[in-house]
Backbone as XML, in Angstrom:
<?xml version="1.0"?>
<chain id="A" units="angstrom">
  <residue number="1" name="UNK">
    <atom name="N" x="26.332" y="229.981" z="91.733"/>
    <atom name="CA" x="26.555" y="228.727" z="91.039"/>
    <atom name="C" x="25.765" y="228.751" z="89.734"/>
  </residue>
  <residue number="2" name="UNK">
    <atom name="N" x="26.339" y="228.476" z="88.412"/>
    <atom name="CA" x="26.072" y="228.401" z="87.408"/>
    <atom name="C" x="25.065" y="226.680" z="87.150"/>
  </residue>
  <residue number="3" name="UNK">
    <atom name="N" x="24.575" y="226.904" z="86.490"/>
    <atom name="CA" x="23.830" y="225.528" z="85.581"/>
    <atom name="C" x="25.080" y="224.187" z="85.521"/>
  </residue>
  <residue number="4" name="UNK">
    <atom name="N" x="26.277" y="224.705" z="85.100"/>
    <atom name="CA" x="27.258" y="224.050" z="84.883"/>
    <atom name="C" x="27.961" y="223.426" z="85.749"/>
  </residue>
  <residue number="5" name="UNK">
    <atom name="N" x="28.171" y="224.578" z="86.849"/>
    <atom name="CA" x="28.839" y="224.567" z="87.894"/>
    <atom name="C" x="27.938" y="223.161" z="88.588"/>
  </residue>
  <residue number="6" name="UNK">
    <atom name="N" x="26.386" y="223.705" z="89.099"/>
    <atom name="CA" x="25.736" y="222.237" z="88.793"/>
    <atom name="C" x="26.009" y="220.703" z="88.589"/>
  </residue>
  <residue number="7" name="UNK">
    <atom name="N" x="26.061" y="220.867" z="87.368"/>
    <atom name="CA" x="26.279" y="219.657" z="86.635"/>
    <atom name="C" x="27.746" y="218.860" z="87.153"/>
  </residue>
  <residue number="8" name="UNK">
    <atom name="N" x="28.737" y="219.891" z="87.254"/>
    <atom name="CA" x="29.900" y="219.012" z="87.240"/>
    <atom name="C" x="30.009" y="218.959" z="89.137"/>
  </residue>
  <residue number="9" name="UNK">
    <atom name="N" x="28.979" y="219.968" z="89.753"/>
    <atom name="CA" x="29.085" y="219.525" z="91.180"/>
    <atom name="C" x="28.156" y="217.404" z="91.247"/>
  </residue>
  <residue number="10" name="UNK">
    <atom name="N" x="26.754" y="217.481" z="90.535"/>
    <atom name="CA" x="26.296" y="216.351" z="90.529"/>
    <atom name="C" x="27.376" y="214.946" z="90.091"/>
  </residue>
  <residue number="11" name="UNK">
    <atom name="N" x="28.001" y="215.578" z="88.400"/>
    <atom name="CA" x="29.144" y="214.864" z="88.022"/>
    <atom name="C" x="29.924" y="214.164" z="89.223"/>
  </residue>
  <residue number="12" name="UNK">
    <atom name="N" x="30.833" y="214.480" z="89.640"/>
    <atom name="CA" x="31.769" y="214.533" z="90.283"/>
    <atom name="C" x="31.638" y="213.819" z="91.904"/>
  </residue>
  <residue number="13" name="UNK">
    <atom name="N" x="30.017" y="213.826" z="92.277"/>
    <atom name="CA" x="29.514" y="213.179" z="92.957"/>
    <atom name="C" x="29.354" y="211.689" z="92.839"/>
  </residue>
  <residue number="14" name="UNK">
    <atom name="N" x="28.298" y="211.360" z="91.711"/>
    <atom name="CA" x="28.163" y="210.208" z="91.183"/>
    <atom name="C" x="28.981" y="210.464" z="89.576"/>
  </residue>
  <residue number="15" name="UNK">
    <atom name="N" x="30.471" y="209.688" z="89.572"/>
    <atom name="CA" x="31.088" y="209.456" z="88.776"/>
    <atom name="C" x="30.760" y="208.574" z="87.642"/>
  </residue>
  <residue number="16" name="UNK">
    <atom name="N" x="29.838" y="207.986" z="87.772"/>
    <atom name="CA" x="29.046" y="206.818" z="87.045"/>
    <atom name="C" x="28.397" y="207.118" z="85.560"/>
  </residue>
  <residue number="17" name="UNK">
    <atom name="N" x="27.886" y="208.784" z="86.217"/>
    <atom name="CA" x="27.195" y="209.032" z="85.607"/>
    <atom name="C" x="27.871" y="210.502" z="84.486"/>
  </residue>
  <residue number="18" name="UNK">
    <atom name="N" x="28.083" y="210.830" z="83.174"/>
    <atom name="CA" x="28.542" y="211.519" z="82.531"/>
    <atom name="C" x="27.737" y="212.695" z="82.519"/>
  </residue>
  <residue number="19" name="UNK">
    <atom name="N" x="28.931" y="213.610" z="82.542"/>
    <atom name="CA" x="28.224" y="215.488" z="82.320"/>
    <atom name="C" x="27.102" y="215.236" z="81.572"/>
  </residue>
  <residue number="20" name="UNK">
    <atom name="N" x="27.120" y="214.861" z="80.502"/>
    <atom name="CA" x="25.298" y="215.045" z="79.407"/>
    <atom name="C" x="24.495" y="214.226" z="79.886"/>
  </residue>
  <residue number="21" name="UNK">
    <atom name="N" x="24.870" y="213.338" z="80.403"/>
    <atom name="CA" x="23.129" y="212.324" z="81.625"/>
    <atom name="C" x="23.090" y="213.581" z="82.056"/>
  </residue>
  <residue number="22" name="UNK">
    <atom name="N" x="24.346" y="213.863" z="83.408"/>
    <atom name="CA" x="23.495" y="214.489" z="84.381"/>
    <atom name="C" x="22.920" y="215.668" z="83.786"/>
  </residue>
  <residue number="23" name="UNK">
    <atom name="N" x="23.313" y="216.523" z="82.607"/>
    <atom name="CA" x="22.475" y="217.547" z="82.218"/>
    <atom name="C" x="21.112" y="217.311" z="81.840"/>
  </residue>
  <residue number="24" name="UNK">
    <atom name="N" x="20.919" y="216.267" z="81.500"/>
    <atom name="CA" x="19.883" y="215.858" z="80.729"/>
    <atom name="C" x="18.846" y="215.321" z="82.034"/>
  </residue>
  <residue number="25" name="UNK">
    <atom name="N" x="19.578" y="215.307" z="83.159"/>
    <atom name="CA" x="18.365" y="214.961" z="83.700"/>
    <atom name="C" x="18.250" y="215.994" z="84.808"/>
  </residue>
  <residue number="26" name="UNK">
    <atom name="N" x="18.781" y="216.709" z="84.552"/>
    <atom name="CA" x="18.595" y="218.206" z="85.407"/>
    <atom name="C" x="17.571" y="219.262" z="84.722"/>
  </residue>
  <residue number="27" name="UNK">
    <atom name="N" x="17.921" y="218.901" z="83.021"/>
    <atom name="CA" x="17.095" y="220.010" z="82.293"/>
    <atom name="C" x="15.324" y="218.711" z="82.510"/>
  </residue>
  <residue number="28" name="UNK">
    <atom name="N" x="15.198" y="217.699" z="82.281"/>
    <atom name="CA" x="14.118" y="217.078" z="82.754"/>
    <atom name="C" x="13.823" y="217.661" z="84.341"/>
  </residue>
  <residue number="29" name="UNK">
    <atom name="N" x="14.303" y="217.656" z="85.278"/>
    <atom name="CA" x="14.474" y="217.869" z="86.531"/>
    <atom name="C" x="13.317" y="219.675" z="86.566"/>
  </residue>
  <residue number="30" name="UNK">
    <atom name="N" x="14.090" y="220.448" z="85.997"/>
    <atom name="CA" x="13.920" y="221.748" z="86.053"/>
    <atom name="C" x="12.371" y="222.068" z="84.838"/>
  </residue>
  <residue number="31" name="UNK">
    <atom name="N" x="12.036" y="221.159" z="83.787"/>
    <atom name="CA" x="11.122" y="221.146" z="83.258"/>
    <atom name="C" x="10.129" y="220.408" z="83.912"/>
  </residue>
  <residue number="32" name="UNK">
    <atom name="N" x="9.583" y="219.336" z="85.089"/>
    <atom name="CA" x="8.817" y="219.053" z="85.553"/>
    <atom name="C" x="8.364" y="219.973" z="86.661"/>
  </residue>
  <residue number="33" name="UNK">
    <atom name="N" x="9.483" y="220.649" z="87.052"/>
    <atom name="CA" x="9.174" y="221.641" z="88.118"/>
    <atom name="C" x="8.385" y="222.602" z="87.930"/>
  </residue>
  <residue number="34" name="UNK">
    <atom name="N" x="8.675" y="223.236" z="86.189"/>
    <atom name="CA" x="8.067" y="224.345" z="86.097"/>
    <atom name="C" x="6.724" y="223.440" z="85.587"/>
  </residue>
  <residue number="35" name="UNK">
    <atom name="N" x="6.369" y="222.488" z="84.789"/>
    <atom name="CA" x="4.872" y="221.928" z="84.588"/>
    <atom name="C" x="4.140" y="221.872" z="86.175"/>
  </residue>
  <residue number="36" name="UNK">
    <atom name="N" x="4.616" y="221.295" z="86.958"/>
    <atom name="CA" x="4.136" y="221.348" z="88.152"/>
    <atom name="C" x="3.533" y="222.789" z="88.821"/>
  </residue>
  <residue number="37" name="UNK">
    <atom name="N" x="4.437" y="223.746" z="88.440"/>
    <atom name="CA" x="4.212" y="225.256" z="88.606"/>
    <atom name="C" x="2.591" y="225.873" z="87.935"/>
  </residue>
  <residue number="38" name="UNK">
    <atom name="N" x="3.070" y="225.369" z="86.905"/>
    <atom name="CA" x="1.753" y="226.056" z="85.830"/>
    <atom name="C" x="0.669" y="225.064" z="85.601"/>
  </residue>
  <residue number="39" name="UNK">
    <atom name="N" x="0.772" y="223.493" z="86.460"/>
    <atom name="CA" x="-0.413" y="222.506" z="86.431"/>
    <atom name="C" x="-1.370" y="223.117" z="87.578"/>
  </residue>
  <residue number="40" name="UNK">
    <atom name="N" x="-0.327" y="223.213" z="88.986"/>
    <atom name="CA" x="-0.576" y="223.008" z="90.092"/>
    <atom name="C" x="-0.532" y="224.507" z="90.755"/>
  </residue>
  <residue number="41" name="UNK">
    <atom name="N" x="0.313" y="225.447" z="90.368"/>
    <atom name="CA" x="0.918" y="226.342" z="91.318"/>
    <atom name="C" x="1.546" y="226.481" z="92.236"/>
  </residue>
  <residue number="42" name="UNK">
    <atom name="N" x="2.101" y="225.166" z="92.413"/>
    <atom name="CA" x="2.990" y="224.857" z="93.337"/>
    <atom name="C" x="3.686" y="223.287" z="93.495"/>
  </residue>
  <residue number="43" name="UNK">
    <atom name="N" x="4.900" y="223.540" z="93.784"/>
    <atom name="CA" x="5.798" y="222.852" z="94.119"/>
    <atom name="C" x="6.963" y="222.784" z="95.262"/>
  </residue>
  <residue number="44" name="UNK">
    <atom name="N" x="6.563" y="221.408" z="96.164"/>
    <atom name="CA" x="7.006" y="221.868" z="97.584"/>
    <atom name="C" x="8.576" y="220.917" z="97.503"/>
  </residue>
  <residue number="45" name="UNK">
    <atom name="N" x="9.313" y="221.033" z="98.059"/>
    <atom name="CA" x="10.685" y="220.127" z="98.525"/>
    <atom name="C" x="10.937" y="219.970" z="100.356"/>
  </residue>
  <residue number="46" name="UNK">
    <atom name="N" x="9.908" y="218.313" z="100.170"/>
    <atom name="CA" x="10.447" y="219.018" z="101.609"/>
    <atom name="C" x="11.894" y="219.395" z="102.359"/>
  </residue>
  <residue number="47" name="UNK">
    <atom name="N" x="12.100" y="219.996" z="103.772"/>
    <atom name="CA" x="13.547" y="220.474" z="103.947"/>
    <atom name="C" x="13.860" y="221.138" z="103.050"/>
  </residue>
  <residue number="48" name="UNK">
    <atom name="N" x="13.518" y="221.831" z="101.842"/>
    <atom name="CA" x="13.873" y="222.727" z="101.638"/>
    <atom name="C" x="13.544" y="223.861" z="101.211"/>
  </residue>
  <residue number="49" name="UNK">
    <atom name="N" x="12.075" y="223.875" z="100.829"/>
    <atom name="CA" x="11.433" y="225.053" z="100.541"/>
    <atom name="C" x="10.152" y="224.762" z="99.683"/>
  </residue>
  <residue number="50" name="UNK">
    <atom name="N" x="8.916" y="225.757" z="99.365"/>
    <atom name="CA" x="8.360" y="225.214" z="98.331"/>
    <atom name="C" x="8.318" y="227.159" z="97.411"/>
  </residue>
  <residue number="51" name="UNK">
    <atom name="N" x="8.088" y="226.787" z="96.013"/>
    <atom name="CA" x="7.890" y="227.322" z="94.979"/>
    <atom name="C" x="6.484" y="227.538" z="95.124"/>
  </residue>
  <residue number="52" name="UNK">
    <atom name="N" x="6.061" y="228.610" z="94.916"/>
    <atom name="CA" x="4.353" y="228.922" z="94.670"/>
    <atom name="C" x="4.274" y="229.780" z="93.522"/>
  </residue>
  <residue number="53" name="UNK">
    <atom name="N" x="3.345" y="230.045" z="92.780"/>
    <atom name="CA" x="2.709" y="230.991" z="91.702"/>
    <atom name="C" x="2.472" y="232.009" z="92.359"/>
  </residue>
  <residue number="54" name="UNK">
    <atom name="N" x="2.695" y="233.673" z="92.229"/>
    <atom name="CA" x="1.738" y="234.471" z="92.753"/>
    <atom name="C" x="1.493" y="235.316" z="91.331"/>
  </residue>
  <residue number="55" name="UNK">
    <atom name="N" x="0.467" y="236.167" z="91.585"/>
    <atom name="CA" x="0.125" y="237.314" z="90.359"/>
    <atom name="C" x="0.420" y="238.364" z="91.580"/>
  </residue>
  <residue number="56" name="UNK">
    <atom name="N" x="0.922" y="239.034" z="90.313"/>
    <atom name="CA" x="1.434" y="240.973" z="90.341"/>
    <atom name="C" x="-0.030" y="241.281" z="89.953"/>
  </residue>
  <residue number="57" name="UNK">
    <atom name="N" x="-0.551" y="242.343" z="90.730"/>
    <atom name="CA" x="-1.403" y="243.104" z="90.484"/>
    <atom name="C" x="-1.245" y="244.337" z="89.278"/>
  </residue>
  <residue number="58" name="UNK">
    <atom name="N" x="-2.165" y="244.680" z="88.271"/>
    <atom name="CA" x="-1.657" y="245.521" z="87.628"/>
    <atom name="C" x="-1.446" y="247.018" z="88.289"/>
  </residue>
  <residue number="59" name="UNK">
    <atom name="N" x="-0.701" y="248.225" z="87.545"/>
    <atom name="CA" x="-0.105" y="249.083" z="88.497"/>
    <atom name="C" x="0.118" y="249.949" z="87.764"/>
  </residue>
  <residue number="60" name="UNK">
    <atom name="N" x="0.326" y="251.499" z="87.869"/>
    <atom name="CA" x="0.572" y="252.542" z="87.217"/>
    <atom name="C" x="2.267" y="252.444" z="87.490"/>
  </residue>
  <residue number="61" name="UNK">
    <atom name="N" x="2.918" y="253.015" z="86.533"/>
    <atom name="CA" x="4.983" y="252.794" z="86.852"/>
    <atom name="C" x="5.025" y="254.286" z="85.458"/>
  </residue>
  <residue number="62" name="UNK">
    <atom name="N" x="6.283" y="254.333" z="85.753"/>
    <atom name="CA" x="7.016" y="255.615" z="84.720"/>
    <atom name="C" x="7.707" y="255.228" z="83.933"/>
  </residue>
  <residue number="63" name="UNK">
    <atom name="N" x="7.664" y="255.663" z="82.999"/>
    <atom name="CA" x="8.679" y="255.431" z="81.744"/>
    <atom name="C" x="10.158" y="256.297" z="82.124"/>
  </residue>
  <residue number="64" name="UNK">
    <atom name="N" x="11.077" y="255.302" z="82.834"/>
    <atom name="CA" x="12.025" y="256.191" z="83.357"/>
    <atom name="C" x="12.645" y="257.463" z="82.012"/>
  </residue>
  <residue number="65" name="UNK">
    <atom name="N" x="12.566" y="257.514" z="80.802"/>
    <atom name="CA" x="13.240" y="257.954" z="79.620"/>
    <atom name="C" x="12.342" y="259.363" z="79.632"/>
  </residue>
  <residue number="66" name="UNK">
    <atom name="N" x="11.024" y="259.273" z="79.544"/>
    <atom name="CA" x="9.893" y="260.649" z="79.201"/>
    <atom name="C" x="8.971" y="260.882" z="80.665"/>
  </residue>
  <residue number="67" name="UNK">
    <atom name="N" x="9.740" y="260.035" z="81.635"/>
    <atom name="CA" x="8.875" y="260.540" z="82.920"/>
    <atom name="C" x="7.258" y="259.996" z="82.548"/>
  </residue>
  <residue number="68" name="UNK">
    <atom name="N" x="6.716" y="259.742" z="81.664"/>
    <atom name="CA" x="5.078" y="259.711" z="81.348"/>
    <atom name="C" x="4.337" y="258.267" z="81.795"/>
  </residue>
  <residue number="69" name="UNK">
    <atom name="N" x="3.387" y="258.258" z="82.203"/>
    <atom name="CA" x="2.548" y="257.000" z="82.897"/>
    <atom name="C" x="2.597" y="256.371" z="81.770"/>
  </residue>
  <residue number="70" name="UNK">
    <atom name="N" x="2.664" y="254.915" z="82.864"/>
    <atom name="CA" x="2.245" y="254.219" z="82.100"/>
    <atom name="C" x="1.980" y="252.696" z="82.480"/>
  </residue>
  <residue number="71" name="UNK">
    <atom name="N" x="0.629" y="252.136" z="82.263"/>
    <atom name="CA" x="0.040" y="251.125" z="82.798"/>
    <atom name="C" x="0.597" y="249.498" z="82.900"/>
  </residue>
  <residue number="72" name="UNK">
    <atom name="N" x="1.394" y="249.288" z="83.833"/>
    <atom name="CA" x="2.022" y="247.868" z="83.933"/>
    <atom name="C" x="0.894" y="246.822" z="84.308"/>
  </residue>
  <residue number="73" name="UNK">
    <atom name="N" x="0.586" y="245.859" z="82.944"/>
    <atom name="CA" x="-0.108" y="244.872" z="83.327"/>
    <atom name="C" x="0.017" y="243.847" z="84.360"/>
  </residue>
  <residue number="74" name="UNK">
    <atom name="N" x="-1.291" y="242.989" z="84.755"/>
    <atom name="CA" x="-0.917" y="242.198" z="85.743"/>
    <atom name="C" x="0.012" y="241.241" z="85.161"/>
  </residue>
  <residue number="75" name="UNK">
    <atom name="N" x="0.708" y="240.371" z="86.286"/>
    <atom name="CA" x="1.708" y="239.553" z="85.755"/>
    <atom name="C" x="1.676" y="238.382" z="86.719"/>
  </residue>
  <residue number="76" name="UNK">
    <atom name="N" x="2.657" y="237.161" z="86.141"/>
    <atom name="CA" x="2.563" y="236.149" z="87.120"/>
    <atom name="C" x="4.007" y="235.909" z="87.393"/>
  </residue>
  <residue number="77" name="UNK">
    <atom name="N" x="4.690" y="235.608" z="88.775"/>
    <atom name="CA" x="5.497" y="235.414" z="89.106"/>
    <atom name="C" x="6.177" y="234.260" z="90.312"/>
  </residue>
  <residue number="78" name="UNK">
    <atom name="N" x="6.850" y="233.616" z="90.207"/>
    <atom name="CA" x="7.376" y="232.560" z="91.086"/>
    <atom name="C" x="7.877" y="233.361" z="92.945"/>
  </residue>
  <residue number="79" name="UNK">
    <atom name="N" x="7.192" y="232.658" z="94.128"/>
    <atom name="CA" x="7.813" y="232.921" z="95.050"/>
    <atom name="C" x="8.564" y="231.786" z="95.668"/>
  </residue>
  <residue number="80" name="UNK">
    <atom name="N" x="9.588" y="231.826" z="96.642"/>
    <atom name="CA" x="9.617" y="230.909" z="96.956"/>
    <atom name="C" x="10.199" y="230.859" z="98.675"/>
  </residue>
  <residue number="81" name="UNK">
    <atom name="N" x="9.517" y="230.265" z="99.482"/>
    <atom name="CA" x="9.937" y="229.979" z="100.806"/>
    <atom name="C" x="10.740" y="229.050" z="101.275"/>
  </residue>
  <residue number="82" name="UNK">
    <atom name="N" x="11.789" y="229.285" z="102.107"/>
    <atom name="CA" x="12.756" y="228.684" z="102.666"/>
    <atom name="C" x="12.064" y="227.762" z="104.031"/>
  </residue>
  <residue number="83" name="UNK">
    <atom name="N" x="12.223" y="226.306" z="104.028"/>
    <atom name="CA" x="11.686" y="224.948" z="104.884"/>
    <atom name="C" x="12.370" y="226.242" z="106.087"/>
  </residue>
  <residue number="84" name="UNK">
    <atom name="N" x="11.804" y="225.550" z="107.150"/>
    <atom name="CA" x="12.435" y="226.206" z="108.181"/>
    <atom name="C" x="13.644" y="225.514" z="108.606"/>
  </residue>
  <residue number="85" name="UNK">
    <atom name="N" x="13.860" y="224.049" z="108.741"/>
    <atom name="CA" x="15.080" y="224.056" z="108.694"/>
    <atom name="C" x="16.174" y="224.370" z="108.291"/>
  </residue>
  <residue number="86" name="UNK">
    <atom name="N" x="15.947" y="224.681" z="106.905"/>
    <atom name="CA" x="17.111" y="225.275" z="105.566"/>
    <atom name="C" x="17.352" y="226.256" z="106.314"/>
  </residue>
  <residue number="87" name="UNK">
    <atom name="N" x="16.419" y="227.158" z="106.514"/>
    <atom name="CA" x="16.556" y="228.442" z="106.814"/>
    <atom name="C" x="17.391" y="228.821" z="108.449"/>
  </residue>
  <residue number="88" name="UNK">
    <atom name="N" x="17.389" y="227.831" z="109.308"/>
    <atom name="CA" x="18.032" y="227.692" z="110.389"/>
    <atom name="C" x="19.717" y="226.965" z="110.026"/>
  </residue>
  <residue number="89" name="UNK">
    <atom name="N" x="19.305" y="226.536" z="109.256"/>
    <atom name="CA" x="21.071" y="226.040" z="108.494"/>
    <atom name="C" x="21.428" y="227.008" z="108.355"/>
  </residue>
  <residue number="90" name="UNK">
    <atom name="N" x="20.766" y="227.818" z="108.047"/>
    <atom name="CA" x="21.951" y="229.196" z="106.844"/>
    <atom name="C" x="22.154" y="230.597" z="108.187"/>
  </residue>
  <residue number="91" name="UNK">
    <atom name="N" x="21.366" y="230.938" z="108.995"/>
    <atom name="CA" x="21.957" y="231.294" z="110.266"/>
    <atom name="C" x="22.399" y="231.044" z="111.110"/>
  </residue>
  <residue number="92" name="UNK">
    <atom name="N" x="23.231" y="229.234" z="111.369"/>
    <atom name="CA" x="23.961" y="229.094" z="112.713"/>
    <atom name="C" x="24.639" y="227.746" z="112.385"/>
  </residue>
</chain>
């Protein structure tokens, strides 16, 4: 499902409300999430999962092109866990 696909699934739900609200409050929607991310490190939904911060450790990797080392810095990256109910939805 696309961003769009999205929008006109919310659309189409509540008719009330026009494709650019609901974008507009999806792109608000998706920008508090990530402030929450980088305030907090986390962001939970209940029933459906929560978002956490983790860091990548830094790491030696190859330059697939010259084969030659080369040092991948640490990094930060989004995980995210499935509520256990969700997760019992989606197998039965």
């Amino acid at each position: 499902m696309t961003k769009k696909d999205l929008i006109n699934a919310v659309q189409a739900e509540y008719g009330d409300l026009t494709k650019k609200k609901v974008g507009e409050v999806l792109g608000a929607t998706f920008d508090a999430i990530a402030r929450a991310l980088k305030d907090e490190g986390r962001f939970a939904v209940p029933g459906f999962g929560v978002l956490t911060v983790k860091t990548r450790a830094s790491r030696t990797g190859r330059n697939p092109r010259s084969g030659d080392s080369i040092e991948i810095p640490e990094s930060k990256t989004v995980g995210f866990k499935l509520a256990p109910d969700f997760r019992n939805s989606l197998n039965g």
